[in-house]
Structures are given as C-alpha cells and as structure tokens.
C-alpha positions as CSV (number, residue, x, y, z in Angstrom):
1,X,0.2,6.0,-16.1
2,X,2.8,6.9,-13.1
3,X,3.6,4.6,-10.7
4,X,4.9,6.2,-7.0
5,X,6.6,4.2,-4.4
6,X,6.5,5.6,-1.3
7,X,9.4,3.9,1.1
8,X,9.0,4.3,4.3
9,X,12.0,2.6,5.5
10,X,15.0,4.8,6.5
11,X,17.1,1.9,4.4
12,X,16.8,2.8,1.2
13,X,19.1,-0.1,-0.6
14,X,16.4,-2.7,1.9
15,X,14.0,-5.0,2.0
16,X,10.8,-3.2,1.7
17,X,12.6,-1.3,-1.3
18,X,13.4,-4.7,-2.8
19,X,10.0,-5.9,-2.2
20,X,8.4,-2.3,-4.5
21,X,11.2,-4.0,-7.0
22,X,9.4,-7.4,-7.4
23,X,6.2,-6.2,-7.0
24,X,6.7,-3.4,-10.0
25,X,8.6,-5.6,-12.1
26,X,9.9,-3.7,-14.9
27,X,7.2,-0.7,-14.8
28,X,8.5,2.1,-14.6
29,X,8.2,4.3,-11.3
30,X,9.5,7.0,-9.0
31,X,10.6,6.6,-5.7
32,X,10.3,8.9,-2.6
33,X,12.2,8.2,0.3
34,X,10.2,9.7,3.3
35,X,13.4,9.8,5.3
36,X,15.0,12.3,2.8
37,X,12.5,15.2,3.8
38,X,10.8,17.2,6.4
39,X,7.3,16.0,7.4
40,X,6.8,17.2,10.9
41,X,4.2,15.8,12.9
42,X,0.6,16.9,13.0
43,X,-0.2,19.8,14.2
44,X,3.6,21.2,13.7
45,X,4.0,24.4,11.7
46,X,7.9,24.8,10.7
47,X,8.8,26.8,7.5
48,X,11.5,24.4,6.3
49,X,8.4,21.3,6.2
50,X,8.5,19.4,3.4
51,X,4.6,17.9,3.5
52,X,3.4,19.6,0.5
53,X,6.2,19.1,-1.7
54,X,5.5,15.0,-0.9
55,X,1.3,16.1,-1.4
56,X,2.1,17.6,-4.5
57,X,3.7,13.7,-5.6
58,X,1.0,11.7,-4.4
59,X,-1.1,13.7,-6.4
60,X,0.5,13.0,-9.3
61,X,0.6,10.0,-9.5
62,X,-2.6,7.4,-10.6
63,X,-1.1,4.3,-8.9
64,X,0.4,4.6,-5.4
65,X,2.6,2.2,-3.7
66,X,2.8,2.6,0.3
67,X,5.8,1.0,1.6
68,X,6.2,0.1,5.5
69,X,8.9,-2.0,7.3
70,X,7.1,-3.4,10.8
71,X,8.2,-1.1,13.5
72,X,7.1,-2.4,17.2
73,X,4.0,-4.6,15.6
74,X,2.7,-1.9,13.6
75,X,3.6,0.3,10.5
76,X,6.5,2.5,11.3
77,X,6.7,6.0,12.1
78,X,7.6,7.9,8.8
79,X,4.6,6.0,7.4
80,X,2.1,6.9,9.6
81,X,3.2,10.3,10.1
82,X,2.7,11.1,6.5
83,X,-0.5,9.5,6.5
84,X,-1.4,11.6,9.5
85,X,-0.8,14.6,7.8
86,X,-3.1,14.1,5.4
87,X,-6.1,14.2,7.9
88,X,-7.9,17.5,7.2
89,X,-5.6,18.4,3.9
90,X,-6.5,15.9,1.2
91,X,-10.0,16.3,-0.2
92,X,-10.8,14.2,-3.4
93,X,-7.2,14.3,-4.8
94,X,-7.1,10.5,-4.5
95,X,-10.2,9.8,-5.6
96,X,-9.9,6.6,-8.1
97,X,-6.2,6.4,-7.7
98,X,-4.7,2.7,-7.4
99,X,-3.2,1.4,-4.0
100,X,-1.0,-1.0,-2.8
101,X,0.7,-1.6,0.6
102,X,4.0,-3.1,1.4
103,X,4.4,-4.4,4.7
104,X,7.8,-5.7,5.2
105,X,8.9,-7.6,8.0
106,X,11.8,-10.2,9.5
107,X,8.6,-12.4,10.9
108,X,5.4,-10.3,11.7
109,X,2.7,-11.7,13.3
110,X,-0.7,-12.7,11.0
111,X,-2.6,-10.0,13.7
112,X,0.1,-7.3,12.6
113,X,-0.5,-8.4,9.2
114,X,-3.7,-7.7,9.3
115,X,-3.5,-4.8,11.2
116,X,-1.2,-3.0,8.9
117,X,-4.0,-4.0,6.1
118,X,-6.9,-2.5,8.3
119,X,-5.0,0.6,8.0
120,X,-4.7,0.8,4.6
121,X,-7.9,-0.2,3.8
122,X,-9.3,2.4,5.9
123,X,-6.8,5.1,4.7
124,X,-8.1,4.0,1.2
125,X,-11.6,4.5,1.6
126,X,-11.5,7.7,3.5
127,X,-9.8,9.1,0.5
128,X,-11.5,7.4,-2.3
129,X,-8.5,5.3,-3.5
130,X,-8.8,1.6,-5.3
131,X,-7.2,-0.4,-2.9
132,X,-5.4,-3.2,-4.4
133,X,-4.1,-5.3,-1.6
134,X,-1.3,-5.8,0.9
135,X,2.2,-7.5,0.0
136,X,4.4,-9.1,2.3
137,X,7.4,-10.9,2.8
C-alpha cells in the first residue's frame, strides 16, 4: 500500500508537515510539496504546468493525505487550487482510495474546522474516495 502526503504548506520543515509525521507514524510514505511545482490556476494553459505530473501521484497512491495550514479562515491557496484543478480531469481514478485531511492551525475557529471538513468530505464523495476524517492541531 502507498501512502501520499500532500503538504500544502509553503513550510516544508512546519507544522502541518509535523502533524502527516504523527499521524503516519512509522508508515512509510512520500511527500509532495505543492509549493515545489507549477499548478496554475483553473482555466490557465502554460507549457511549463506541472498539474499532471502531481495527477499522475495521486493516482498512485491507495491512501491519500491532504495537508492544509488555515489561510484567512479557510484552507489555503496551494490546496484548493490543486483541488480545483481536478474539476473536469479526474474521472474514477480515486474511486476507493483512502483519505485523510490535515487542517493545521495556530487557533482556528470550530466553524473553520468544520468548514475545511465540509470540503473534504465533499471533495471525497465527488471522486469516490474513503474519507477517513479530519486531523487537527
């Protein structure tokens, strides 16, 4: 089974990378820093885009972790860009693949909490993923 954490915090030494840590424990598992490539926004068609190279990952994999720092009450940009991307793309590549969110923030709100979960959850069931729950420190 592969595990892939995706971090969408810009720090990659941080908290929401330390929170994958403890939630993984020793399993073994890759990790893809979204701030390390390309993924222009929807709707953008650049040559040097690096969306299908991260597709091509998340298709891999048979348990996904979705890591998010709170951004401005909500899950930051790099996340939901990604996720955005996949509207229209992803078909039933995810179907029956694990999921678990990471939603990392200094003190979020319990309505941003359950926000960020909404999203997942929603995000889950569009593409047929087992969603497993939010984590959150």
């Amino acid at each position: 089974m592969t595990i892939l954490f995706i971090n969408g915090s810009p720090n990659k030494n941080g908290k929401t990378v330390a929170l994958a840590k403890k939630l993984l424990g020793d399993q073994s598992f890759e990790t893809l820093h979204l701030a390390d490539y390309k993924i222009y926004d929807y709707g953008q068609d650049f040559s040097d885009d690096q969306f299908e190279e991260v597709l091509a990952k998340l298709f891999e994999a048979d348990t996904i972790v979705i890591g998010s720092p709170v951004y401005w009450h909500s899950i930051n940009g790099l996340i939901r860009n990604f996720l955005d991307r996949q509207y229209g793309v992803v078909e039933d590549e995810l179907v029956g693949k694990k999921l678990y969110f990471i939603f990392q923030g200094s003190a979020p709100t319990q309505e941003v909490l359950e926000m960020g979960d909404y999203t997942m959850r929603r995000y889950a069931g569009l593409y047929g993923l087992d969603y497993l729950g939010m984590v959150n420190q």
